[in-house]
C-alpha positions as CSV (number, residue, x, y, z in Angstrom):
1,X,12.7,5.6,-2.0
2,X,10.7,8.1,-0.2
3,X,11.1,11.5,0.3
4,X,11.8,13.0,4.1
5,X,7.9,13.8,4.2
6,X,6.4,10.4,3.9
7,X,5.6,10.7,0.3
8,X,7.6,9.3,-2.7
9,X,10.4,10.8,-4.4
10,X,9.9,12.3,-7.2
11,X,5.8,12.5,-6.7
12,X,3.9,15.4,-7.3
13,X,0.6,13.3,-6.8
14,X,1.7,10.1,-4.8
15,X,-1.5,7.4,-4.7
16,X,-1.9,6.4,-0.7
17,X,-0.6,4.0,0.9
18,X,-4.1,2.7,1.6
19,X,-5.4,3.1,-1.4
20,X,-2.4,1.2,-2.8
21,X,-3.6,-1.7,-0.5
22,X,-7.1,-1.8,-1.9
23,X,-5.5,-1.8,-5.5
24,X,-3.6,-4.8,-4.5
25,X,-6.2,-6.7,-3.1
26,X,-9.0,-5.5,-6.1
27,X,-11.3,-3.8,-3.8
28,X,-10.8,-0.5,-5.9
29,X,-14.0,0.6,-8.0
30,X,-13.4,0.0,-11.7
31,X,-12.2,3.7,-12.5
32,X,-10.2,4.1,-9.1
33,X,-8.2,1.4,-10.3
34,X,-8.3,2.5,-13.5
35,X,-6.4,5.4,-12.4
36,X,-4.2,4.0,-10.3
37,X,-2.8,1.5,-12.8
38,X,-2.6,4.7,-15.0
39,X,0.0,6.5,-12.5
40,X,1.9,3.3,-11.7
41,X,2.8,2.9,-15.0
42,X,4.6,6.5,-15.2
43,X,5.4,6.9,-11.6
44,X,8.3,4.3,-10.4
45,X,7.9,6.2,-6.9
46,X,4.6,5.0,-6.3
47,X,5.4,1.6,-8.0
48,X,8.2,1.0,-5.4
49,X,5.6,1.6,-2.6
50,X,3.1,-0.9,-4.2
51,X,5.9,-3.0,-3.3
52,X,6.6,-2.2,0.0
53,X,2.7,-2.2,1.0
54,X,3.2,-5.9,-0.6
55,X,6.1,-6.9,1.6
56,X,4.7,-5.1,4.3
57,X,1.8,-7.7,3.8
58,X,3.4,-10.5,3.4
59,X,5.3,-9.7,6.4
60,X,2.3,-9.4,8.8
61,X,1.0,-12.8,7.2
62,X,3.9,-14.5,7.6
63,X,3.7,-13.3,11.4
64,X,0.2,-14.2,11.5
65,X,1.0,-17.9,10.5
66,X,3.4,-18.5,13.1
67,X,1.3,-17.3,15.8
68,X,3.7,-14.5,16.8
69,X,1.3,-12.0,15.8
70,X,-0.8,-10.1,18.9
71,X,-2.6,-7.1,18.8
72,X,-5.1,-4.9,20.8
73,X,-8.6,-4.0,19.6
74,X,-10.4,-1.3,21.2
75,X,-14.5,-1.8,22.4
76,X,-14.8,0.8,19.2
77,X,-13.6,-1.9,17.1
């Protein structure tokens, strides 16, 4: 459902990924959230890519819970 650039089809203002992920998990302030619920409810792009941010989630989770998850964190981190 995206377009070639990253971005959904059909999106002249797609809401990012990350910000997507905040929505999903309530850490939005009230009228960022506000917003976003305003665009999902006209843009079926961006609701698709709620979606995927959700699988995508639920996905690492699931890896998580197995133990096959590994990563690298940086001193920075």
């Amino acid at each position: 459902m995206s377009a070639d650039n990253g971005r959904p089809a059909n999106c002249t203002n797609p809401v990012d990924a990350a910000v997507l992920a905040d929505y999903w998990l309530g850490a939005l302030a009230e009228g960022e959230e506000e917003t976003v619920e305003e665009h999902l409810l006209a843009c079926d792009a961006c609701g698709a890519r709620l979606r995927e941010v959700i699988a995508l989630a639920g996905g690492i989770r699931n890896l998580a819970r197995e133990g096959s998850l590994q990563m690298v964190v940086s001193e920075a981190f």
